[in-house]
PyMOL CGO cylinders between C-alpha atoms (Angstrom):
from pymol import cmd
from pymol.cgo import CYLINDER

trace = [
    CYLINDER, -48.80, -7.27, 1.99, -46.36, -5.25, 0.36, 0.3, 1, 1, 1, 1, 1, 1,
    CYLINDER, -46.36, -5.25, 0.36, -46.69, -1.96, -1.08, 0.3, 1, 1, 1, 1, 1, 1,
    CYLINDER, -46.69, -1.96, -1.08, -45.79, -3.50, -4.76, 0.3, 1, 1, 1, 1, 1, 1,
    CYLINDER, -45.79, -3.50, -4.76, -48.89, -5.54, -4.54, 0.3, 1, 1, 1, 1, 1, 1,
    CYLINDER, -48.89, -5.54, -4.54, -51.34, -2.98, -4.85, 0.3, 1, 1, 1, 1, 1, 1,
    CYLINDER, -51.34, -2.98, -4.85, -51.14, -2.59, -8.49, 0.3, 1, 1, 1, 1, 1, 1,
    CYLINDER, -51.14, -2.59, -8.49, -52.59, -6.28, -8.58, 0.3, 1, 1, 1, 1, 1, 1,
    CYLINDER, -52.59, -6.28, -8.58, -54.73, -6.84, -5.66, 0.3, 1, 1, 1, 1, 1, 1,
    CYLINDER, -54.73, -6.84, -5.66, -56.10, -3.45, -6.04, 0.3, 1, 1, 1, 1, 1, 1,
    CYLINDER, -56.10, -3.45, -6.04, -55.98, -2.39, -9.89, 0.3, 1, 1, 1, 1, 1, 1,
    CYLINDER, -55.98, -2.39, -9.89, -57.46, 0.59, -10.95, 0.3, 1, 1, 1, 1, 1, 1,
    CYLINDER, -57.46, 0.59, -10.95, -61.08, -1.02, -12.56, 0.3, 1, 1, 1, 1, 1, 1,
    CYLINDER, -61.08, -1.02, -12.56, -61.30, -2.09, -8.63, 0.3, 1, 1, 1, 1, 1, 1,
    CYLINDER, -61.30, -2.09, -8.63, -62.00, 1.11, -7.56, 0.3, 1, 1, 1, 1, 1, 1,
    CYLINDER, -62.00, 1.11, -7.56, -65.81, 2.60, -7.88, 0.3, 1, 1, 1, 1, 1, 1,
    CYLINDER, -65.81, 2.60, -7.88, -66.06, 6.40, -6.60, 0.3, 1, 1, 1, 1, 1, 1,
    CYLINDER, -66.06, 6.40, -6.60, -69.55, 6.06, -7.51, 0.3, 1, 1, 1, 1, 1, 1,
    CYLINDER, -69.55, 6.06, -7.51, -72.29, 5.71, -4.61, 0.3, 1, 1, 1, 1, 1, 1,
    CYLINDER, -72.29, 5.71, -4.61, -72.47, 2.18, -3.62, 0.3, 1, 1, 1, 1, 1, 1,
    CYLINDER, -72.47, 2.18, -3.62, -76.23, 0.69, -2.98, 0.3, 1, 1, 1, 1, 1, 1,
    CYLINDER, -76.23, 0.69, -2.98, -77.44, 1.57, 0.21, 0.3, 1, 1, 1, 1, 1, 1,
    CYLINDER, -77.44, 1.57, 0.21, -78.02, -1.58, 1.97, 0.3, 1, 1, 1, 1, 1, 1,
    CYLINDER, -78.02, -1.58, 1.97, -75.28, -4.03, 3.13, 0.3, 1, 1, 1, 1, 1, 1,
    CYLINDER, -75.28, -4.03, 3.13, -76.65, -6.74, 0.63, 0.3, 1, 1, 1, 1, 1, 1,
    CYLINDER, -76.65, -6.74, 0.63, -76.71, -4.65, -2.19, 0.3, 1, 1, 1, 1, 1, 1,
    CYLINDER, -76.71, -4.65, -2.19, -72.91, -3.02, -1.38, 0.3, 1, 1, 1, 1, 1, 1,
    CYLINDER, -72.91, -3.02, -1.38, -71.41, -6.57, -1.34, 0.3, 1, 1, 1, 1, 1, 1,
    CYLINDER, -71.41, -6.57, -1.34, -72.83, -7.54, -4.91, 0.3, 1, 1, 1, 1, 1, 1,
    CYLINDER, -72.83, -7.54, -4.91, -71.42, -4.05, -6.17, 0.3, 1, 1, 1, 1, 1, 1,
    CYLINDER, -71.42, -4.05, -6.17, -67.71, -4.85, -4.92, 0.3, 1, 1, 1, 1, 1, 1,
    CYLINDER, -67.71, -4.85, -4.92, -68.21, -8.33, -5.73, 0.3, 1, 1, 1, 1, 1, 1,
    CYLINDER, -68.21, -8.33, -5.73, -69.15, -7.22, -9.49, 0.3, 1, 1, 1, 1, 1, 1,
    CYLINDER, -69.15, -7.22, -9.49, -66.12, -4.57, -9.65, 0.3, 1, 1, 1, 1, 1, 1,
    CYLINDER, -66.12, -4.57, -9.65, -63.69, -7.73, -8.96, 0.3, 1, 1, 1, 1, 1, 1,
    CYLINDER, -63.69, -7.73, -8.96, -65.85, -9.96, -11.29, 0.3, 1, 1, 1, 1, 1, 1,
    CYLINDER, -65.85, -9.96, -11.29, -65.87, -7.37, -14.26, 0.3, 1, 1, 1, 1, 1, 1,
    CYLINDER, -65.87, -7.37, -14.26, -61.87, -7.25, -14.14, 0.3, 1, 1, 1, 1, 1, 1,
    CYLINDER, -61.87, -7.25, -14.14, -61.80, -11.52, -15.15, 0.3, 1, 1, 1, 1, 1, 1,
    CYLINDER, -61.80, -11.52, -15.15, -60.79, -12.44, -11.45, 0.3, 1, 1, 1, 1, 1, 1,
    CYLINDER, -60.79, -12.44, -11.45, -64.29, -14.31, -10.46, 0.3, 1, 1, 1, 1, 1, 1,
    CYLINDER, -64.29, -14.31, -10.46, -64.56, -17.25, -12.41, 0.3, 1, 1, 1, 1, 1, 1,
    CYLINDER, -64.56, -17.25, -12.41, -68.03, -18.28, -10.65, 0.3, 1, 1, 1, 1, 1, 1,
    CYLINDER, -68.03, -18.28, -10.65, -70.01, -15.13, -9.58, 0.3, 1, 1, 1, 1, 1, 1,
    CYLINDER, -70.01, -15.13, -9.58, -73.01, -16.82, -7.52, 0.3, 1, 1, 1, 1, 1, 1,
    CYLINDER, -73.01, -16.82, -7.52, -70.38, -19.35, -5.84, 0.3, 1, 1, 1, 1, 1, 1,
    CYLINDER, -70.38, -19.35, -5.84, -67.75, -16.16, -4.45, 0.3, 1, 1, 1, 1, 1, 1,
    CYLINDER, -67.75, -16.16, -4.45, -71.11, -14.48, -3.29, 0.3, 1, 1, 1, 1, 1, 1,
    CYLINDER, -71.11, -14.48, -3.29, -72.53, -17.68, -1.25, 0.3, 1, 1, 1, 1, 1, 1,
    CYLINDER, -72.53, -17.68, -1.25, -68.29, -17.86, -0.17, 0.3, 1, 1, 1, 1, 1, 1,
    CYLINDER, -68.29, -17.86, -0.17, -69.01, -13.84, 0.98, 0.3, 1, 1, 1, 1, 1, 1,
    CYLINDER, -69.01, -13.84, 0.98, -72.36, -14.32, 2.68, 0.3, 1, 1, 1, 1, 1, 1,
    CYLINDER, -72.36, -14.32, 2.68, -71.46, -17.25, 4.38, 0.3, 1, 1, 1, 1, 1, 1,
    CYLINDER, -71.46, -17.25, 4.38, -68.40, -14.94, 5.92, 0.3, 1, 1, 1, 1, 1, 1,
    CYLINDER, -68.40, -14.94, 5.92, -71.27, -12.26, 6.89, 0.3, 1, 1, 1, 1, 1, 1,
    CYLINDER, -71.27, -12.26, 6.89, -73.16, -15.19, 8.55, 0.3, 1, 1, 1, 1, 1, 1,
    CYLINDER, -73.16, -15.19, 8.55, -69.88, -16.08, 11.01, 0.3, 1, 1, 1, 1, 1, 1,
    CYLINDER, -69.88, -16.08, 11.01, -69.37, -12.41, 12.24, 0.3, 1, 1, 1, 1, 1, 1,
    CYLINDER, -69.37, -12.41, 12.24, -70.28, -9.10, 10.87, 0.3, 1, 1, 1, 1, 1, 1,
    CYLINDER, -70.28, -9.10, 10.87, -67.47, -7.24, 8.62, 0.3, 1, 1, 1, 1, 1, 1,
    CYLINDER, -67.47, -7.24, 8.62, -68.55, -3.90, 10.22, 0.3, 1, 1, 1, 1, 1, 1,
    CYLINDER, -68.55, -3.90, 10.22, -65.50, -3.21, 11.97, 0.3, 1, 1, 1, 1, 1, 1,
    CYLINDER, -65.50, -3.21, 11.97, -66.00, 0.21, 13.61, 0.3, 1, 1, 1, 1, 1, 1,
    CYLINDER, -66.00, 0.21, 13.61, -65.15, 3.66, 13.00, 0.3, 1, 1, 1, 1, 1, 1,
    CYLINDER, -65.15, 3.66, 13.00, -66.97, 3.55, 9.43, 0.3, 1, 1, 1, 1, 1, 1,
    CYLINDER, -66.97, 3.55, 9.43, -65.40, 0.81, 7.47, 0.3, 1, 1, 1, 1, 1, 1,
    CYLINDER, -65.40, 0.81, 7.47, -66.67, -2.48, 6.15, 0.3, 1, 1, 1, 1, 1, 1,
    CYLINDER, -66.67, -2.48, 6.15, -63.81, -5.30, 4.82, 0.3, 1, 1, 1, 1, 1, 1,
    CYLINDER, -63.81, -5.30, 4.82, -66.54, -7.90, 3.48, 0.3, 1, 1, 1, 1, 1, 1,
    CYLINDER, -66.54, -7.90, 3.48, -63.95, -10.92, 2.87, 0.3, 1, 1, 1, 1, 1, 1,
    CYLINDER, -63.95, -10.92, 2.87, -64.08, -14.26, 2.09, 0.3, 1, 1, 1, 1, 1, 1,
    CYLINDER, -64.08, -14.26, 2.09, -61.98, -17.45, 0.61, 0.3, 1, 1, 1, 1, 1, 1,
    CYLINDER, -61.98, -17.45, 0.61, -63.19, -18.87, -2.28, 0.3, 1, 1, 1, 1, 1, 1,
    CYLINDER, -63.19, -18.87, -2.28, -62.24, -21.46, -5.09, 0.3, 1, 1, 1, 1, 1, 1,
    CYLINDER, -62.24, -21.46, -5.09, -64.20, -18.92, -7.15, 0.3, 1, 1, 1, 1, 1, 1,
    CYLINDER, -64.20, -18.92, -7.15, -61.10, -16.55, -7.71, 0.3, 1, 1, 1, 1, 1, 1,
    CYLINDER, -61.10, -16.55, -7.71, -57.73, -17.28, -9.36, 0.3, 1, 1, 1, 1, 1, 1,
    CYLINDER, -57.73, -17.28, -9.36, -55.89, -15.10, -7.64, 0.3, 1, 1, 1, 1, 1, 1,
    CYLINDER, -55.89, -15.10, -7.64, -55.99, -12.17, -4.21, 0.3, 1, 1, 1, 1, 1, 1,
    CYLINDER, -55.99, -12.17, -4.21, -58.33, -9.24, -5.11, 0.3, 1, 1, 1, 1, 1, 1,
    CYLINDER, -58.33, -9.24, -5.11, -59.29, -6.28, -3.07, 0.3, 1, 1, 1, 1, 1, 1,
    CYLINDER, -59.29, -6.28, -3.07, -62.17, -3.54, -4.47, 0.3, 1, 1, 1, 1, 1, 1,
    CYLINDER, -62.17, -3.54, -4.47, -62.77, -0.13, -2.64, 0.3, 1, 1, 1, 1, 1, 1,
    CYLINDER, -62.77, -0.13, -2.64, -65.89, 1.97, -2.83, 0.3, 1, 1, 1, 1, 1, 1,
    CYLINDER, -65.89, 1.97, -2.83, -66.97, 4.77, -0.47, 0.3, 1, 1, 1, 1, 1, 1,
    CYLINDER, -66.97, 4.77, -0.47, -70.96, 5.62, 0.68, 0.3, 1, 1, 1, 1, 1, 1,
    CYLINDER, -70.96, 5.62, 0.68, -71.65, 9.28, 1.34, 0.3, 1, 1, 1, 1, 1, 1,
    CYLINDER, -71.65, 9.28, 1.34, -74.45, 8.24, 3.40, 0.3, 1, 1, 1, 1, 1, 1,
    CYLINDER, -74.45, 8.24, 3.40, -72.66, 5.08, 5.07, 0.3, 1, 1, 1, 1, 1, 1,
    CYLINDER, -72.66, 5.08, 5.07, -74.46, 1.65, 5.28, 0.3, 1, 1, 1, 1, 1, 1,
    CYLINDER, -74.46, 1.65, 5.28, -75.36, 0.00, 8.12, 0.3, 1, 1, 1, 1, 1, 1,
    CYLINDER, -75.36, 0.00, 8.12, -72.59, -3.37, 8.27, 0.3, 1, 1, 1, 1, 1, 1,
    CYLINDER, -72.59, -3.37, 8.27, -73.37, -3.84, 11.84, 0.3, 1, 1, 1, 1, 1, 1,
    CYLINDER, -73.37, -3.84, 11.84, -70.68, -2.65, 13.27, 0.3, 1, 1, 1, 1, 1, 1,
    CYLINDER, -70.68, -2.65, 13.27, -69.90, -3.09, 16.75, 0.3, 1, 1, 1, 1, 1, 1,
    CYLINDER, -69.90, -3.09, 16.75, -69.80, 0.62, 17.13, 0.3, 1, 1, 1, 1, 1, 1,
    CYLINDER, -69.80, 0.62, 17.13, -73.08, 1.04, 15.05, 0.3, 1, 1, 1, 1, 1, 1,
    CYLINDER, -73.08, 1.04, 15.05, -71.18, 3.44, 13.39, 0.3, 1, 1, 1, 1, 1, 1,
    CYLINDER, -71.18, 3.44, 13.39, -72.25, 3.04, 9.14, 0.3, 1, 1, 1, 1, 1, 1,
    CYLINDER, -72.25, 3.04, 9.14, -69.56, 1.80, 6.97, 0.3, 1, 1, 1, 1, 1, 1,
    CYLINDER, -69.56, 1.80, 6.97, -68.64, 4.64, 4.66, 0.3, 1, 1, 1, 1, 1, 1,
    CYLINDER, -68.64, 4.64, 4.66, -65.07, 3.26, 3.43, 0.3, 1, 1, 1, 1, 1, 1,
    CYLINDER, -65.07, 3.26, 3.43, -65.52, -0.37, 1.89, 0.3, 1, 1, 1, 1, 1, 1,
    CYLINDER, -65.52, -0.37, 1.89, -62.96, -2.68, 1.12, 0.3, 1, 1, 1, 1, 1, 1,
    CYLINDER, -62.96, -2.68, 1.12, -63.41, -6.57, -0.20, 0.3, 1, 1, 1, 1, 1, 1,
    CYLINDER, -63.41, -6.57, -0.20, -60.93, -9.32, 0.12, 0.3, 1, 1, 1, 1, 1, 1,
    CYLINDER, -60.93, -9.32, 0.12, -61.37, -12.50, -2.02, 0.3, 1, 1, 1, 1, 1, 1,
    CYLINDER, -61.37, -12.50, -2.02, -58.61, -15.26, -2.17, 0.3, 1, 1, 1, 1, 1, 1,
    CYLINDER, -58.61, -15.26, -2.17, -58.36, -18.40, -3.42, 0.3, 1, 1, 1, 1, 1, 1,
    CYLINDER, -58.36, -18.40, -3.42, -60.10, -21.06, -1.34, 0.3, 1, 1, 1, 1, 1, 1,
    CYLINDER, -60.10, -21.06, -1.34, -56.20, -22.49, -0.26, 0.3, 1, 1, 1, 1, 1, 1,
    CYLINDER, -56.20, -22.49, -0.26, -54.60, -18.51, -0.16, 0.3, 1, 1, 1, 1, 1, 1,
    CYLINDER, -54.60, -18.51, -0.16, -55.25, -18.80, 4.04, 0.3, 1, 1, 1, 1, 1, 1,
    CYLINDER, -55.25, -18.80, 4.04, -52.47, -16.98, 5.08, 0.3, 1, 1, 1, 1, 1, 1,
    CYLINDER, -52.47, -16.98, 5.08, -52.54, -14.13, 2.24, 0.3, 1, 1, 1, 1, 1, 1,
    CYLINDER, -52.54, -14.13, 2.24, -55.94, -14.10, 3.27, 0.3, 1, 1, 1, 1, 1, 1,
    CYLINDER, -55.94, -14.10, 3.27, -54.71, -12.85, 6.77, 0.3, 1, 1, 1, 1, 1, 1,
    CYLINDER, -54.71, -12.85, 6.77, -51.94, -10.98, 5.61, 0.3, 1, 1, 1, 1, 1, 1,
    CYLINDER, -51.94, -10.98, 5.61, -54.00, -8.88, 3.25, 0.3, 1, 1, 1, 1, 1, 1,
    CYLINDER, -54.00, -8.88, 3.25, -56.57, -8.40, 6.03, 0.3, 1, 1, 1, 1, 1, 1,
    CYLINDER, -56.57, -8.40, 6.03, -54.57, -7.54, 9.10, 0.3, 1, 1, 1, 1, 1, 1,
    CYLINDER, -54.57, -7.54, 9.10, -51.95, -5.35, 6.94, 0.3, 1, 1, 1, 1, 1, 1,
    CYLINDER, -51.95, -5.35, 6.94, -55.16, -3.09, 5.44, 0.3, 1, 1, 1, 1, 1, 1,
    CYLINDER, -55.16, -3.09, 5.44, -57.18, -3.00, 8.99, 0.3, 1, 1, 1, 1, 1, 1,
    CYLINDER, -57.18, -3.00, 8.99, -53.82, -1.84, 10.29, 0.3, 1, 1, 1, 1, 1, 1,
    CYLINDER, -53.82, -1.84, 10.29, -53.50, 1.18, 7.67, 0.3, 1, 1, 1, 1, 1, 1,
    CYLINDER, -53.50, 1.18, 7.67, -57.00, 1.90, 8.39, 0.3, 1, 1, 1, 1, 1, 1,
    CYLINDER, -57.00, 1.90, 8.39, -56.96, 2.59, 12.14, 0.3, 1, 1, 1, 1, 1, 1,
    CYLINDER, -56.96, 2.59, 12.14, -55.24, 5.47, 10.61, 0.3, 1, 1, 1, 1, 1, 1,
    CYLINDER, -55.24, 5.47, 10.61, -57.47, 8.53, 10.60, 0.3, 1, 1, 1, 1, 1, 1,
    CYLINDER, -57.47, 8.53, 10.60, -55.68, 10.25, 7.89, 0.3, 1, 1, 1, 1, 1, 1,
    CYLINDER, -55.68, 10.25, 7.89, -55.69, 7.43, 5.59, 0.3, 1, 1, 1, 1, 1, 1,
    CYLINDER, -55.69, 7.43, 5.59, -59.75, 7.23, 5.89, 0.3, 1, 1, 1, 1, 1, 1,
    CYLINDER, -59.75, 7.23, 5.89, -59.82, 11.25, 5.38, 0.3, 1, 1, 1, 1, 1, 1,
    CYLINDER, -59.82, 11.25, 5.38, -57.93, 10.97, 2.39, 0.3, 1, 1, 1, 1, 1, 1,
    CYLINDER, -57.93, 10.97, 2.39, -59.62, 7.67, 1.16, 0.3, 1, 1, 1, 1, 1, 1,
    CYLINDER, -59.62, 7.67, 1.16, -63.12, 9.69, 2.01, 0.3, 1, 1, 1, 1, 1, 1,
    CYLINDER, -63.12, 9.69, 2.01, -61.68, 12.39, -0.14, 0.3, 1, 1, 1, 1, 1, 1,
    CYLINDER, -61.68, 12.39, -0.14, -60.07, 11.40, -3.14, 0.3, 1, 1, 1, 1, 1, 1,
    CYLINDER, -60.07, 11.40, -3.14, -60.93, 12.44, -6.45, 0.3, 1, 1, 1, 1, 1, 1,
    CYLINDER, -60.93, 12.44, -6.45, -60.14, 9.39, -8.54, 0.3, 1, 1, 1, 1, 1, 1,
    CYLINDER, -60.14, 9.39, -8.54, -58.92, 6.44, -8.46, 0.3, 1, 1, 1, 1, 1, 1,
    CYLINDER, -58.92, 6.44, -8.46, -55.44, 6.65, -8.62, 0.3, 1, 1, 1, 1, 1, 1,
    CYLINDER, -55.44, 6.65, -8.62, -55.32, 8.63, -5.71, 0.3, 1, 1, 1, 1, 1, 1,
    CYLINDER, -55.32, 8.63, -5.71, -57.06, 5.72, -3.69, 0.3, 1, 1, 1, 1, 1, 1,
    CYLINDER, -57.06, 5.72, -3.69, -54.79, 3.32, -5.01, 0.3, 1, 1, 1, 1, 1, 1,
    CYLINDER, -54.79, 3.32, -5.01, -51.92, 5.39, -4.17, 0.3, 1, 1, 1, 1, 1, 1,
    CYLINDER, -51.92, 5.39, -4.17, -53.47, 6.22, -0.40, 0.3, 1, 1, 1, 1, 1, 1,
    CYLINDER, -53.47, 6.22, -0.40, -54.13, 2.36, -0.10, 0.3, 1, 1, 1, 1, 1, 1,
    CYLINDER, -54.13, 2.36, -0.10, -50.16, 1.65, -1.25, 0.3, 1, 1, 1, 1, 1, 1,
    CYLINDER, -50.16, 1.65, -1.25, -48.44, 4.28, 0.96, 0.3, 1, 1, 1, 1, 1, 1,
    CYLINDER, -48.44, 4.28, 0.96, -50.95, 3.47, 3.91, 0.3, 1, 1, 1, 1, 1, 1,
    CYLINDER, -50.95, 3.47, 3.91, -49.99, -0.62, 3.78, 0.3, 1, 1, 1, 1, 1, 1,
    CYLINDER, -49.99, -0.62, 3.78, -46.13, 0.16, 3.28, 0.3, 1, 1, 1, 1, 1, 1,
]
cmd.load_cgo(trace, "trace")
């Protein structure tokens, strides 16, 4: 994933700074809807079976407060992340039962495989980082998330 890419698998109406729902369920429709409200989801029920299905496999709690919900699906055009944060955290049954407060979705196309990985594995990387989650936890609008999320993945 390159940092030019952010702009378009992360745009700006991606990004909710409100509080998320407060159960796992719940969270996932509320990313799901910031990518579908942009005109990337072109069947809403059919990218959230692709998403729970994912959840069924293995949780996308994966430690130290973050949740990546991800999924392939012939219900998007094109490779779309959303971000939204939880105060609180939600429980995403994480393997460190620690709650997800940083959460990130991933939705490619059903054939995008590899991007699928790329986008994945290049994010989780910039995450490990614990000054990328401060400043993710912290930012005061969007932009600044977007531009955390670019410099992080460069």
């Amino acid at each position: 994933m390159l940092e030019d890419d952010i702009d378009r698998l992360l745009p700006l109406a991606h990004i909710s700074l409100a509080e998320p729902p407060a159960n796992k369920a719940a969270a996932i429709e509320f990313l799901l809807d910031l990518i579908a409200d942009n005109g990337r989801v072109t069947d809403r029920e059919a990218a959230l079976a692709a998403l729970r299905e994912r959840e069924k496999e293995a949780t996308t709690g994966v430690g130290m407060g973050i949740g990546i919900p991800h999924a392939k699906t012939s219900a998007v055009e094109e490779p779309s992340i959303a971000f939204a944060r939880s105060g609180e955290g939600i429980d995403f049954d994480a393997m460190d039962d620690e709650p997800a407060r940083l959460l990130f979705m991933i939705l490619v196309p059903a054939e995008g495989g590899e991007e699928h990985l790329q986008i994945l594995s290049a994010l989780s990387r910039a995450l490990m980082h614990e000054d990328v989650r401060e400043t993710l936890l912290e930012a005061e609008d969007e932009a600044t998330v977007q531009a955390a999320v670019r410099e992080a993945v460069n």
